[in-house]
C-alpha positions, 0 to 999 in steps of 0.5 A: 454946648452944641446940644443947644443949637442943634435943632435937626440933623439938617443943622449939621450939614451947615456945621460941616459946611462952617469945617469945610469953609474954616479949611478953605481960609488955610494957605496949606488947604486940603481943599478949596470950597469957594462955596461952604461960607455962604452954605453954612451961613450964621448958624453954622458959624453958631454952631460951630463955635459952640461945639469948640468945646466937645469937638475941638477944631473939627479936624474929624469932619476935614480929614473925612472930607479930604478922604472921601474926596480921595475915593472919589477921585480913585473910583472915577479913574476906575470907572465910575460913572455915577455917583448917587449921595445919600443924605447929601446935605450941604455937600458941594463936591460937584461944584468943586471937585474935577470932575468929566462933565459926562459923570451922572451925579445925583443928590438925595436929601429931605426936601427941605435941605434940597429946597434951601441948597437949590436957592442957594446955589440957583446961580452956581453951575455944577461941573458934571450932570447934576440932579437932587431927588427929595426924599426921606431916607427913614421912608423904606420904600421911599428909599429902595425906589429911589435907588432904582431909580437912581441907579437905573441905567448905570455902569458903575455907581459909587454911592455916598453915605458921609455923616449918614449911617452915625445918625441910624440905628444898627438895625437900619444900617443893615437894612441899606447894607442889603439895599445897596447891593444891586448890581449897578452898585460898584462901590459903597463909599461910608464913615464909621465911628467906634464905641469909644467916638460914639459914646463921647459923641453921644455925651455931647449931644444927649438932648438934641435933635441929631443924637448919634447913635451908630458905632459897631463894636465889630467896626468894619467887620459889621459891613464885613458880616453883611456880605461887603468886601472892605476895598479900601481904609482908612483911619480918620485919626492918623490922617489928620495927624499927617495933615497936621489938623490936631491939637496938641492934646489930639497929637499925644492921643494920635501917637498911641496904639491904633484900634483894630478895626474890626474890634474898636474897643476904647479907642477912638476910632473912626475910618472912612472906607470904601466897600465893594458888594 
């Protein structure tokens, strides 16, 4: 079971990576990371064959990558000329992603994963203004100085919260829903899981180190409540469907009635949005 082999949420950016790296091997790729092989290394590799069983062929993480990339793009044609990700891990969208090399893009993450990542890539270069910032997120204060000064100077920033906000509770989540709100801020970029993802989720990984524990029964409508303006959506589920990442079983699931997204039920729902302050 991957409750074995996962030993702290960093674990899970190298799982990610091993999703991203298995992708890129398609002819019919979604995206293309030259990168992810080397960044997930053997123990993402461990970790993803042992999650086979709960998490199947990682179709949730590729549909959310390619969909994030996608909100990427339409925010840089909007405007956007900063990007700051929060809990970055091993992410490697400025390495290969189109990108101006003008575009201000800055990483933030425990300094551990920042550490490995800036060995790892030591011989890569980045397409645009690249910058990581070590910090613990959990740390409030911390946190909101790094904002400041993530954002200072800034037009229009997009910021980043892939695989971050499963991992806090409610009661943190709101907090940055707060936080966030600055007027350098145009855009918030987030994926969300419903009750019915967050409980399976949470049976897979009772006694490891990174247990979800994030899945709003209102869905959408809990950043709705807190003053955020949903600007763009989408299901994680039906896009996989249309890419044609699902198994057999998940293609059946695919074909029936769609949650709503601001009363998830048991569905199994999960979206990627795009929310403006």
């Amino acid at each position: 079971m991957v409750k074995s082999v996962i030993d702290n949420v960093s674990d899970t950016a190298r799982w990610v990576a091993e999703y991203r790296a298995r992708e890129s091997a398609r002819p019919d790729a979604l995206f293309r990371d030259p990168l992810a092989t080397g960044l997930a290394g053997e123990r993402g590799r461990v970790i993803a064959e042992a999650a086979k069983r709960s998490f199947g062929n990682g179709w949730f993480f590729i549909a959310r990558t390619k969909l994030i990339d996608d909100l990427i793009e339409r925010s840089l044609a909007e405007g956007c000329d900063r990007v700051v990700n929060l809990a970055a891990g091993l992410d490697t969208r400025p390495y290969r992603l189109q990108l101006p090399p003008s575009l201000e893009w800055i990483e933030v993450d425990l300094p551990g994963i920042i550490e490995e990542k800036n060995r790892l890539l030591a011989d890569e270069s980045p397409r645009c203004k690249l910058s990581r910032v070590p910090v613990d997120l959990t740390d409030v204060a911390a946190r909101r100085g790094c904002l400041i000064d993530a954002t200072k100077g800034a037009a229009k920033t997009l910021v980043i919260t892939e695989g971050l906000l499963l991992y806090l509770a409610e009661s943190e989540v709101h907090e940055l829903t707060t936080e966030l709100k600055r007027p350098e801020i145009a855009w918030w970029v987030a994926d969300i899981i419903g009750p019915a993802i967050l409980k399976m989720s949470s049976r897979a990984s009772r006694t490891n180190n990174a247990p979800v524990i994030f899945g709003p029964e209102n869905g959408i409508a809990f950043f709705e409540r807190a003053g955020w303006t949903v600007d763009r959506f989408a299901s994680q589920l039906p896009a996989a469907a249309q890419w044609n990442r699902l198994s057999p079983v998940m293609r059946i699931v695919a074909r029936l009635p769609k949650g709503n997204p601001r009363r998830p039920g048991r569905s199994l729902w999960s979206a990627v949005v795009r929310l403006t302050p």
